[in-house]
C-alpha positions in Angstrom: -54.5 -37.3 22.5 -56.6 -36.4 19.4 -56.1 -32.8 18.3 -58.5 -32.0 14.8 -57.5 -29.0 13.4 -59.2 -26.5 11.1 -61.9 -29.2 10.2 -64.4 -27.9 7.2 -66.4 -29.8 4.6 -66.5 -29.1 0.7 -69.5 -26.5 0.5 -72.3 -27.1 -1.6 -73.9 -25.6 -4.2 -75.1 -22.2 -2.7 -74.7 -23.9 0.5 -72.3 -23.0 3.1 -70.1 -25.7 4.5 -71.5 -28.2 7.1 -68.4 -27.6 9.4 -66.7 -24.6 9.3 -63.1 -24.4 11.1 -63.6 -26.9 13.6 -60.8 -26.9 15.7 -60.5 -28.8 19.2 -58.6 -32.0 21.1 -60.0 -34.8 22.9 -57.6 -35.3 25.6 -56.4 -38.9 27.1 -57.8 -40.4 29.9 -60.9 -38.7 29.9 -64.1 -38.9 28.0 -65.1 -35.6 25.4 -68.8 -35.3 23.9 -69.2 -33.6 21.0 -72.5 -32.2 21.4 -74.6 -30.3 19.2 -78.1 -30.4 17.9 -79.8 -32.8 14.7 -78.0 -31.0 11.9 -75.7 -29.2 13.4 -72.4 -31.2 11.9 -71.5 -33.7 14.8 -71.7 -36.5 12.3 -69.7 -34.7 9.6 -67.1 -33.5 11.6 -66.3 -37.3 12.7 -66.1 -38.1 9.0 -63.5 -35.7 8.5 -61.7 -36.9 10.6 -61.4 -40.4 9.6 -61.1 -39.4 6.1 -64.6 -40.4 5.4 -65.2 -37.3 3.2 -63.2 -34.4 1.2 -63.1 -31.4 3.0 -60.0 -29.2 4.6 -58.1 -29.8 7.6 -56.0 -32.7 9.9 -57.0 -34.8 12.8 -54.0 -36.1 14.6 -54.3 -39.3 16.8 -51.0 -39.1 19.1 -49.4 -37.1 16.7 -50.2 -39.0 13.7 -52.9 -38.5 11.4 -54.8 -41.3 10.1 -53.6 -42.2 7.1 -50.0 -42.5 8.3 -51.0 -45.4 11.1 -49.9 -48.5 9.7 -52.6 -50.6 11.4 -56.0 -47.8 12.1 -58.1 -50.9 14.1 -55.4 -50.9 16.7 -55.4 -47.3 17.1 -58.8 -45.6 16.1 -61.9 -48.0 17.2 -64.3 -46.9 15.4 -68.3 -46.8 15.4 -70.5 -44.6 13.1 -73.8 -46.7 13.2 -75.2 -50.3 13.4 -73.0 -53.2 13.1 -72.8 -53.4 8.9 -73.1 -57.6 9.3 -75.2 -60.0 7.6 -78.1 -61.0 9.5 -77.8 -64.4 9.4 -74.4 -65.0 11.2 -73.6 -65.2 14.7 -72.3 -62.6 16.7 -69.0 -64.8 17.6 -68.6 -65.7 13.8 -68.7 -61.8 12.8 -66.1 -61.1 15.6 -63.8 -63.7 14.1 -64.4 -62.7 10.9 -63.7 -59.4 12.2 -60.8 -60.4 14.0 -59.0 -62.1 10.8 -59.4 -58.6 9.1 -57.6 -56.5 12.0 -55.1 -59.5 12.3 -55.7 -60.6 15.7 -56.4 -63.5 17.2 -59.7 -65.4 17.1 -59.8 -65.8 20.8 -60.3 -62.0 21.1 -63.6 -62.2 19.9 -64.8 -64.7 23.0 -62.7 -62.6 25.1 -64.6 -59.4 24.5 -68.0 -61.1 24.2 -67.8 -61.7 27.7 -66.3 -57.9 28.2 -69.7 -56.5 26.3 -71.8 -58.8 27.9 -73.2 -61.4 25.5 -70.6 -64.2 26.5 -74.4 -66.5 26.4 -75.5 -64.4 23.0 -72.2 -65.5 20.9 -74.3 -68.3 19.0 -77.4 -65.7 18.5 -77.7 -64.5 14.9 -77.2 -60.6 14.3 -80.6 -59.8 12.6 -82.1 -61.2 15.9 -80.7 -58.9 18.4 -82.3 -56.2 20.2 -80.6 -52.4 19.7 -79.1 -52.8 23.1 -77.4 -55.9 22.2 -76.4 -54.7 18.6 -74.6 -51.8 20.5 -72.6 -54.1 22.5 -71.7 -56.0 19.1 -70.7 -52.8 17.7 -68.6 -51.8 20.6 -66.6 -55.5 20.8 -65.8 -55.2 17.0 -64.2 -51.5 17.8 -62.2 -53.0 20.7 -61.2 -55.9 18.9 -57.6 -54.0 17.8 -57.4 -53.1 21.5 -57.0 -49.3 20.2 -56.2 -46.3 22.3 -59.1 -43.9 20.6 -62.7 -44.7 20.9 -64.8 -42.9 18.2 -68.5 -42.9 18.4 -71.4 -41.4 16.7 -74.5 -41.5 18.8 -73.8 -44.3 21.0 -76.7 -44.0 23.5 -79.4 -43.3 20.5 -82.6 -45.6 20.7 -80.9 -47.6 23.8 -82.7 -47.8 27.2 -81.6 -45.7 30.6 -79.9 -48.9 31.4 -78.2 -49.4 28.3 -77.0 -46.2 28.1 -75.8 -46.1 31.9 -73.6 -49.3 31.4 -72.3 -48.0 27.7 -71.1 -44.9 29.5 -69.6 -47.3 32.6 -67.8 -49.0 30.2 -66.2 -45.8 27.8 -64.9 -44.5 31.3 -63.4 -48.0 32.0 -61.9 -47.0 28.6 -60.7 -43.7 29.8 -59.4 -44.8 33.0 -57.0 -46.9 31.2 -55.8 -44.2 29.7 -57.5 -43.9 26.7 -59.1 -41.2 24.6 -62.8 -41.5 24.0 -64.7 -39.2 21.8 -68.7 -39.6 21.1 -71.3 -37.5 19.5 -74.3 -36.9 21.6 -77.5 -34.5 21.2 -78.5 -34.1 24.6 -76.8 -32.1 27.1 -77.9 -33.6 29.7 -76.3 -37.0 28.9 -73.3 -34.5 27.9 -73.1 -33.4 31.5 -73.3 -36.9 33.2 -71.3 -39.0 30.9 -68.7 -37.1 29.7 -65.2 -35.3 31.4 -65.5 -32.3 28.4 -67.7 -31.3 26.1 -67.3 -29.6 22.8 -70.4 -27.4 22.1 -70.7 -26.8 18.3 -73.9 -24.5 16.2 -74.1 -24.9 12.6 -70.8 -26.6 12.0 -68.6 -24.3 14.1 -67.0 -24.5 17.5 -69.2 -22.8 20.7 -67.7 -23.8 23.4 -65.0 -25.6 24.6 -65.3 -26.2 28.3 -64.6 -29.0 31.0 -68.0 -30.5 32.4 -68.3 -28.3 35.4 -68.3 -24.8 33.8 -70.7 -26.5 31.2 -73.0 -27.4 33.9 -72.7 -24.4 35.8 -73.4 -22.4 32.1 -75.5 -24.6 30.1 -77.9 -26.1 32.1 -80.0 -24.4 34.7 -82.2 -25.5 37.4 -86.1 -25.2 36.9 -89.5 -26.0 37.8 -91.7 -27.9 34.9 -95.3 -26.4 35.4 -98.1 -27.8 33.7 -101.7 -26.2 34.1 -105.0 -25.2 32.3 -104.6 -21.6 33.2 -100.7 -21.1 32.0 -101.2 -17.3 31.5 -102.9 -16.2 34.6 -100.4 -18.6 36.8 -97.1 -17.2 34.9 -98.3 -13.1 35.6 -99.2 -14.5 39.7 -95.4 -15.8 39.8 -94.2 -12.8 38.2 -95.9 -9.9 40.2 -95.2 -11.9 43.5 -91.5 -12.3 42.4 -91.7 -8.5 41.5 -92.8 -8.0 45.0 -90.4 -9.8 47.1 -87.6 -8.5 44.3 -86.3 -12.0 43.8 -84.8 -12.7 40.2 -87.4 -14.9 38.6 -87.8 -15.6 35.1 -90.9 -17.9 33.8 -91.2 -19.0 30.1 -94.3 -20.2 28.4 -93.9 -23.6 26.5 -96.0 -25.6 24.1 -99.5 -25.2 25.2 -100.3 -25.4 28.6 -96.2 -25.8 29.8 -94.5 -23.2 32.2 -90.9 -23.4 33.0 -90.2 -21.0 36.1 -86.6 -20.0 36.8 -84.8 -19.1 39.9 -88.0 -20.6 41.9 -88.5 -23.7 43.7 -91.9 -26.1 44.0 -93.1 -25.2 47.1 -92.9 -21.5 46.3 -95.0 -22.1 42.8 -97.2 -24.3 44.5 -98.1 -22.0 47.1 -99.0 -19.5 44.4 -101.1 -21.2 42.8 -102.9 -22.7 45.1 -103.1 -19.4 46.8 -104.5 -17.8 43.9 -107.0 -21.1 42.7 -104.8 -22.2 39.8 -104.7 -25.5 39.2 -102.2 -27.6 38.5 -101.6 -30.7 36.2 -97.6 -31.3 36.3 -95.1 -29.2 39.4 -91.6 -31.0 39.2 -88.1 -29.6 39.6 -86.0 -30.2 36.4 -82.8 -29.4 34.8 -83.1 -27.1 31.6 -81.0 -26.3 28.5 -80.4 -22.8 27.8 -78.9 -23.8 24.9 -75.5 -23.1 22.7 -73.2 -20.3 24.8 -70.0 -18.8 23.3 -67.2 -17.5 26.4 -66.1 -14.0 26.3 -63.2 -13.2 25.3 -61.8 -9.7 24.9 -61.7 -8.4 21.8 -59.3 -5.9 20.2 -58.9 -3.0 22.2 -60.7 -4.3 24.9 -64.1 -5.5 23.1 -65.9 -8.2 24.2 -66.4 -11.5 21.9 -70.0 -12.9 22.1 -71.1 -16.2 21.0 -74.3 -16.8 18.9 -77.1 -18.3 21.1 -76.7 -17.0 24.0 -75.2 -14.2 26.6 -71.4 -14.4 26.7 -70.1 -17.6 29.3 -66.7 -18.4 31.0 -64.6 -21.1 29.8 -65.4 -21.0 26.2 -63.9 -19.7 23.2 -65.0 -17.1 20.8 -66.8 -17.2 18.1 -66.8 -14.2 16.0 -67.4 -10.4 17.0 -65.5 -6.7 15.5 -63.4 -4.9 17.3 -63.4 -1.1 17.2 -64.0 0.5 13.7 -65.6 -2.7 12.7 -62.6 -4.6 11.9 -63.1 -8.5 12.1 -61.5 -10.2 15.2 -61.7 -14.4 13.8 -60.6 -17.1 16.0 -59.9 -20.6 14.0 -62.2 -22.2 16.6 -59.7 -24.1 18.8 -59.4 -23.1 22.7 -59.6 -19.8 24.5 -57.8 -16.8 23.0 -54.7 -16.5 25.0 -52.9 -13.4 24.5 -55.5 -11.0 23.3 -56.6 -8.7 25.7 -55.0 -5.5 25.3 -55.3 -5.8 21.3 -53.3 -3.9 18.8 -54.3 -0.3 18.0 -57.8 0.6 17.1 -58.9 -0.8 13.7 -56.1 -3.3 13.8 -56.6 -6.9 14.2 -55.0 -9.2 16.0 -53.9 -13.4 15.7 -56.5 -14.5 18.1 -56.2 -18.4 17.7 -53.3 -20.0 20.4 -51.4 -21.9 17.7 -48.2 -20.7 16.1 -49.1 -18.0 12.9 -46.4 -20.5 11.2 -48.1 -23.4 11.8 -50.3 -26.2 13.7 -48.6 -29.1 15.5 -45.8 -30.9 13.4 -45.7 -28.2 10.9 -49.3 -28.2 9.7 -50.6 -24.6 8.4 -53.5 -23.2 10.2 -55.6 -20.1 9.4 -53.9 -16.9 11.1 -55.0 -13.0 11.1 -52.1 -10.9 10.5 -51.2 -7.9 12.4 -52.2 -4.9 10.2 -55.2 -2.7 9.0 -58.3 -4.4 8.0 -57.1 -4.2 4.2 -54.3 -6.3 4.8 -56.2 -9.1 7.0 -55.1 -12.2 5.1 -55.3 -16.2 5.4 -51.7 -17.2 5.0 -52.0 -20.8 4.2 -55.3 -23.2 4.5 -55.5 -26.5 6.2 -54.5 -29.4 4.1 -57.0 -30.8 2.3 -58.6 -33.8 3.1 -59.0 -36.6 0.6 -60.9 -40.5 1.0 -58.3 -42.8 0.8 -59.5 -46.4 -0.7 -60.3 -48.5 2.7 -58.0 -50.5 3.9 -58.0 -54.3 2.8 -58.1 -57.4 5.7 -54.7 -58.1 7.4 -55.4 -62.0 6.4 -57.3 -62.0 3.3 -57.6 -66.2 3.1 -58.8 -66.9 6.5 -61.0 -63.8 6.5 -62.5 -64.5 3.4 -63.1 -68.4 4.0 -64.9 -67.1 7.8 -66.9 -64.7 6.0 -67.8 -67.7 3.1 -68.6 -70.3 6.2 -70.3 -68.2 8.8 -73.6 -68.2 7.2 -75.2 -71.0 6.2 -76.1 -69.6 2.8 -72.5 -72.2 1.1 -73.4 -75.0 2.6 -77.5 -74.9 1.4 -76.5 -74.1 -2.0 -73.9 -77.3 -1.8 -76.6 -79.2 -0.5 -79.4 -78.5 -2.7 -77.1 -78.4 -5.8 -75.9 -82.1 -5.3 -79.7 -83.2 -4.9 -80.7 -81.5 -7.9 -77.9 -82.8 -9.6 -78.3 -86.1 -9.2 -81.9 -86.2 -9.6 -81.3 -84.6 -12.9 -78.9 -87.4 -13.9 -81.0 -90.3 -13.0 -84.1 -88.5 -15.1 -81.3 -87.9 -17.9 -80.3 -91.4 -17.9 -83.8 -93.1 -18.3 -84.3 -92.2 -22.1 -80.6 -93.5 -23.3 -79.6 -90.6 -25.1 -77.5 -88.6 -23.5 -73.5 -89.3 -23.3 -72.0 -90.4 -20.2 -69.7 -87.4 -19.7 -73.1 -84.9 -19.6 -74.8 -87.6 -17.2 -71.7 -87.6 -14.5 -72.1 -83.6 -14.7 -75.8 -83.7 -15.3 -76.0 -81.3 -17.9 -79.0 -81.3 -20.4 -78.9 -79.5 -23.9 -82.2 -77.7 -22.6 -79.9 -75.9 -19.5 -76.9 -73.4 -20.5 -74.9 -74.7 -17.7 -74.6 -77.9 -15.6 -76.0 -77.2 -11.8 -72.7 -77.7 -9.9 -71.2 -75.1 -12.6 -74.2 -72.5 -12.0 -74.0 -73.1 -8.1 -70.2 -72.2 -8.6 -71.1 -68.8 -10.4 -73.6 -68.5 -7.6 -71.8 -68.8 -4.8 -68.5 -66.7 -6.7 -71.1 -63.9 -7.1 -72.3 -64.0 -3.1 -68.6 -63.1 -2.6 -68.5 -60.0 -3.7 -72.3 -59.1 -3.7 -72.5 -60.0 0.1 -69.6 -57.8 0.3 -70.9 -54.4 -0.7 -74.1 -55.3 0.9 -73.1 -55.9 4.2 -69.9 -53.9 4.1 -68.3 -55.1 7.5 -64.3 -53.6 5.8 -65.5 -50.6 5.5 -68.3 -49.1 7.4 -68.8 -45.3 6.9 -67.6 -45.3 3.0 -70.1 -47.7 2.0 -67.8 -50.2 -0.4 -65.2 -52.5 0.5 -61.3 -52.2 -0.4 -60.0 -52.8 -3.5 -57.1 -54.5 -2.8 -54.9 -56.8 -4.6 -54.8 -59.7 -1.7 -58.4 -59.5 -0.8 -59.0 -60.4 -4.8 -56.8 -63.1 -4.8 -57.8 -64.4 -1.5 -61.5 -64.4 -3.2 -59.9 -66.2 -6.4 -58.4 -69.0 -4.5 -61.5 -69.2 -1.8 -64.0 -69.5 -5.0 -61.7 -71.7 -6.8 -61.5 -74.2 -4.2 -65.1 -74.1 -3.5 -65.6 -75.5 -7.4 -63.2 -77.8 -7.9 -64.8 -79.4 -4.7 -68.5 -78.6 -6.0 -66.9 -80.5 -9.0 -65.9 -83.3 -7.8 -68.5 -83.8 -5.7 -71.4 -83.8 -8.1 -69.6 -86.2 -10.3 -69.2 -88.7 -7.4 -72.5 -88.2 -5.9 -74.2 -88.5 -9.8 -72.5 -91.9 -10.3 -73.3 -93.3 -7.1 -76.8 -92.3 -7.9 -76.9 -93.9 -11.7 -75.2 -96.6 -9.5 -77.7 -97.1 -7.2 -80.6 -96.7 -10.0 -79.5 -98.7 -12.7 -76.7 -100.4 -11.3 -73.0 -100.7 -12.6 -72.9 -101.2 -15.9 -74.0 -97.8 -16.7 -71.2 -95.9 -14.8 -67.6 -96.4 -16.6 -64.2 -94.8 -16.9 -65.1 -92.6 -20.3 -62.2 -91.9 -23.0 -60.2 -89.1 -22.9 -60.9 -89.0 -19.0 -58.1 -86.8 -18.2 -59.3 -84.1 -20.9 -62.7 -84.4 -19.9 -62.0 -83.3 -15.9 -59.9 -81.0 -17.0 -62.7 -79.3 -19.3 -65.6 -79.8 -16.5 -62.9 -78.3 -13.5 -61.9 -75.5 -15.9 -65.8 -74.7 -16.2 -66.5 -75.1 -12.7 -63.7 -72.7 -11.7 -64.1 -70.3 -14.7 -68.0 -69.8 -13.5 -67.0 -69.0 -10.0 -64.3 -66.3 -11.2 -67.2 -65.1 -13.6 -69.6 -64.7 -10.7 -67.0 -63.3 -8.7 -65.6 -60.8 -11.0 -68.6 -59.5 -12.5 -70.6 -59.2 -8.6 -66.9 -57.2 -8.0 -66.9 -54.5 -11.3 -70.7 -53.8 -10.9 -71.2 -54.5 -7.1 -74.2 -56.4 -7.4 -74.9 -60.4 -6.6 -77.4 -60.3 -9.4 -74.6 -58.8 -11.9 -72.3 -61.8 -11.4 -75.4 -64.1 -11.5 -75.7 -62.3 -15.2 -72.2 -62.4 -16.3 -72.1 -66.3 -15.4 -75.2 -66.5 -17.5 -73.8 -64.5 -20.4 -71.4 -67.2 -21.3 -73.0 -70.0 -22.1 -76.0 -68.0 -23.5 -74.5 -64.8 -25.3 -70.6 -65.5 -25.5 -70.7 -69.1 -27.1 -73.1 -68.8 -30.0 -70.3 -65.7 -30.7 -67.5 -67.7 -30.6 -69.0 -70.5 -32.6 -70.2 -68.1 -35.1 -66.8 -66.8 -36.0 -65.2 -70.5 -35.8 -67.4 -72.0 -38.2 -66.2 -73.4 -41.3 -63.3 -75.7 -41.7 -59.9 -75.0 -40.2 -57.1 -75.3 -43.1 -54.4 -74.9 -40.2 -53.9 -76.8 -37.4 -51.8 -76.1 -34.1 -49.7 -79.0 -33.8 -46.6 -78.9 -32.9 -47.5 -75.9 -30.6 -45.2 -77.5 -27.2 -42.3 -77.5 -29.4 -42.4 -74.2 -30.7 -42.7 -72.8 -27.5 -40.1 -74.5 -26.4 -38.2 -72.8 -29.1 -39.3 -69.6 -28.5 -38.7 -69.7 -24.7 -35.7 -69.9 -22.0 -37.1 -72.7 -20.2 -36.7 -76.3 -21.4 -39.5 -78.6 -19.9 -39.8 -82.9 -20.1 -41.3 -84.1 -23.4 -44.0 -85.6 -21.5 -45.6 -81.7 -20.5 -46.1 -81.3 -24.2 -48.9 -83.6 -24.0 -50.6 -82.1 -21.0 -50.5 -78.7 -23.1 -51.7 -79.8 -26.1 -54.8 -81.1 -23.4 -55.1 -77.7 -21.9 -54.9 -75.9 -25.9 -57.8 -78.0 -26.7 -59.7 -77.3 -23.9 -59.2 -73.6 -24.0 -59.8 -73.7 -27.9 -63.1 -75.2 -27.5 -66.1 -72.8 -28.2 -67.2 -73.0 -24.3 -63.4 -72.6 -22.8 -62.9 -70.1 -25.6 -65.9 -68.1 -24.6 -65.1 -68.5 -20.9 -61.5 -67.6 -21.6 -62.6 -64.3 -23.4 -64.9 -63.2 -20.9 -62.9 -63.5 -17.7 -60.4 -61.7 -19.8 -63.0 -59.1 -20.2 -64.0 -59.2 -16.5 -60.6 -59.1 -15.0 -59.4 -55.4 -17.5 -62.7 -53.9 -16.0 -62.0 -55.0 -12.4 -58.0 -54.0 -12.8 -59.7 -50.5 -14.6 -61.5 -49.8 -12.1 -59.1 -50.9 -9.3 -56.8 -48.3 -10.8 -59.1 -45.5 -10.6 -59.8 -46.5 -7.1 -55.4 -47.3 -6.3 -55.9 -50.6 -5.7 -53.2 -51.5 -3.0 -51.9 -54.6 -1.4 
């Protein structure tokens, strides 16, 4: 059951609000379209409801409203637009990525490409599929948490007749299980044959609520489509004969040369004009759309309620209308008016909505009329308001984030490319003599602010986060990605790995180059080995968090590119400008004052291994590194905090 109550959007600037007291429920086991034309607030009311946007009101799902559902994927699927996934992976590899942030197994995501369809697409990339096929992608990452409500925003939109007939087949396979499915859709037609209920709204407030036979029977009306050159001479014929044989028959003039003819039939417009010598282009029986009705309902004292758009229909529920001396009579928009037929006195209004004045379902306020003279009409409480709560982070942050880093090929062609240019660049470095060993193994020229494996580090640490808000596959609909604690570490240790292999690798494949060039003597065990890969791993690793956390604060790939970049080029010459000059102190002896200062009493032998790590970090690069992740990681934790970073 999904129940949204008193649904209404922060109003703009001289601008009413989008919805307006929205009230209705999507029942289980049946299929509700939400229907309404472009504009008319389907898409913001949906919004709402997930907690997409700030507005007023609740939207329970089984009793529970959204934020208060411990895992939302396994009970709210849902599906605003196209799937947000980066065009270059496959559509299995985005389902398992998916199906590591809902925290379900990866054999769910073979299991429902074969339920959508594209069991012999899974190895297809996403930027290659056709609409169709990117609808059934969307619709196996909603039903990856197996969830009991289906929420979908134009479906059927841009698909073909066939595409649309088997989306429908399978959101009543949905309901018949039992579920609750509820989709926007602009066409009432489609309304009628897809859905069980439909929910009629007109600038942002309810119409009609009615089960799909009354709206049928009310909304849509039989007619014959007329096209000729002589529209006005062929529409006074139908009339005067119609007039003659006192039939009810209405025609109505369309766009140019159009006739639509009510209460008639073909063969009885066809005899007419051909009769009379009119002739004709188009004669075909169709199904029209008289557009948004309102039910009536009986006001106070007896007066009727009519809806905007149309003349009063059955099995609706009112939308506005005065009772006798002009007072108001307001529903809140939710089902028909039980209870208010007779009225109170004249001039007094009435509660006309069917929930309790003292409140909704579980105790939630909703908008009430009072009993008593217009003067004293009140709103006793408002609907709660709505707030966007930061999106929710992936239920396994490590595996999700090293699917996500490995399902495009983008890692491994940076890898590649950065070893070849790498050891190129030593053998070319090698040839004059001059450079040391330790820059050779790393290939690192005084001309380049950074070694290549270190800059592909930053690179690919940047990608983490930029690829992120770019194709934000955690959070479709808010348009950013969770700021949670685990997903950040996950991304630490993911990056950090990457490095320290993008380390090691280079150095190996750079000596087995100078190896293979100019044969062994070149390539030897250096001094003050164990300091050096300590140095090169701490750069390699302190680029990727640069990347990573700089792509992260200012959600751009080219921002971490930058803030890798602004170390060696901007942070150093700094740092080196306020250590020049002679030290007159020196830090030895640092291990055994700490071990004074603290509780803990280490082995002798550490003390060595932290003097190692001192000198590395008191160096003018670790120093500048050191400094700006520091920088990095107060914005990111700044602007977590604004955001209440979670777990």
């Amino acid at each position: 059951m999904l129940q949204a109550i008193g649904l209404t959007s922060a109003p703009r600037r001289d601008c009413p609000p989008v919805v307006d007291d929205l009230t209705f429920e999507a029942p289980p086991g049946s299929v509700t379209a939400l229907l309404g034309a472009p504009g008319s607030g389907k898409t913001t009311a949906l919004r709402l409801m997930l907690e997409l946007q700030t507005g007023r009101g609740v939207t329970y799902f089984r009793g529970r409203p959204l934020h208060r559902i411990g895992h939302p994927a396994r009970e709210v699927g849902v599906l605003l637009g196209d799937v947000p996934g980066h065009p270059a992976r496959t559509a299995r590899g985005q389902l398992r990525m998916l199906c590591a942030a809902a925290g379900v197994p990866a054999s769910r995501a073979d299991e429902l490409l074969e339920v959508v369809g594209l069991a012999g697409l899974g190895d297809q990339r996403i930027g290659t599929l056709s609409a169709g096929m990117d609808r059934r992608l969307g619709l196996a990452s909603v039903l990856l948490g197996d969830p009991h409500t289906l929420v979908l925003d134009e479906p059927t939109k841009g698909l073909s007749p066939r595409e649309k007939s088997w989306l429908h087949g399978l959101l009543r396979a949905h309901a018949a299980e039992g579920g609750t499915v509820l989709h926007t859709t602009g066409d009432p037609k489609e309304a009628a044959r897809a859905a069980d209920r439909v929910v009629t709204i007109h600038r942002g407030r309810l119409v009609a609520d009615q089960a799909v036979s009354d709206f049928s029977r009310t909304r849509l009306r039989p007619r014959v489509a007329v096209r000729t050159p002589q529209a006005a001479r062929l529409a006074a014929v139908v009339s005067r004969e119609a007039r003659a044989a006192r039939r009810s028959v209405e025609v109505v003039a369309e766009d140019g040369s159009r006739l639509s003819v009510y209460g008639s039939s073909c063969a009885e417009v066809g005899d007419a004009a051909y009769r009379h010598g009119v002739p004709l282009h188009q004669l075909a029986d169709e199904t029209g759309d008289a557009g948004p009705v309102a039910v009536p309902a009986p006001g106070v004292g007896g007066a009727q309620v009519r809806g905007a758009g149309g003349p009063p229909v059955r099995g609706a529920v009112a939308v506005l209308d005065r009772g006798p001396a002009g007072v108001p009579v307001r529903g809140s928009g939710g089902g028909p008016i039980p209870g208010s037929g007779g009225g109170g006195p004249a001039g007094t209004p009435t509660a006309v909505h069917g929930l309790d004045p003292s409140g909704g379902p579980n105790g939630v306020p909703v908008r009430t009329v009072l009993p008593g003279p217009a003067s004293t009409v009140a709103i006793s409480q408002l609907p709660p308001p709505i707030s966007v709560r930061p999106a929710r982070g992936p239920l396994r942050p490590l595996r999700y984030e090293l699917r996500r880093l490995f399902g495009v090929r983008t890692a491994t062609l940076i890898l590649a490319s950065v070893l070849v240019v790498s050891a190129v660049l030593s053998v070319v470095l090698a040839r004059s003599g001059r450079t040391p060993l330790p820059d050779l193994l790393v290939a690192w020229p005084d001309l380049l602010p950074l070694p290549p494996a270190a800059f592909a580090a930053g690179l690919l640490g940047a990608l983490s986060f930029g690829d992120e808000f770019r194709y934000p596959a955690l959070a479709a609909g808010r348009g950013t990605i969770p700021r949670r604690i685990g997903l950040l570490v996950a991304k630490l240790t993911v990056s950090a790995g990457v490095a320290l292999l993008l380390a090691v690798l280079s150095v190996l494949v750079d000596a087995e180059a100078l190896h293979l060039v100019y044969g062994g003597d070149l390539v030897t065990v250096p001094a003050h080995a164990p300091q050096l890969a300590a140095s090169w791993a701490g750069l390699s690793v302190g680029c990727a968090w640069a990347g990573l956390l700089g792509a992260g604060v200012f959600r751009l790939t080219v921002a971490g590119v930058a803030a890798v970049l602004a170390v060696p080029v901007l942070v150093v010459p700094l740092v080196q400008e306020l250590l020049a000059g002679p030290a007159v102190r020196s830090i030895a002896g640092l291990p055994g004052r700490l071990r004074e200062l603290g509780w803990l009493q280490w082995p002798y032998a550490v003390d060595r291994w932290a003097m190692a790590v001192v000198r590395v970090v008191a160096h003018p690069v670790g120093l500048a590194l050191s400094l700006s992740l520091s920088i990095l990681i107060c914005a990111y934790v700044f602007t977590s905090l604004r955001g209440r970073a979670r777990w």
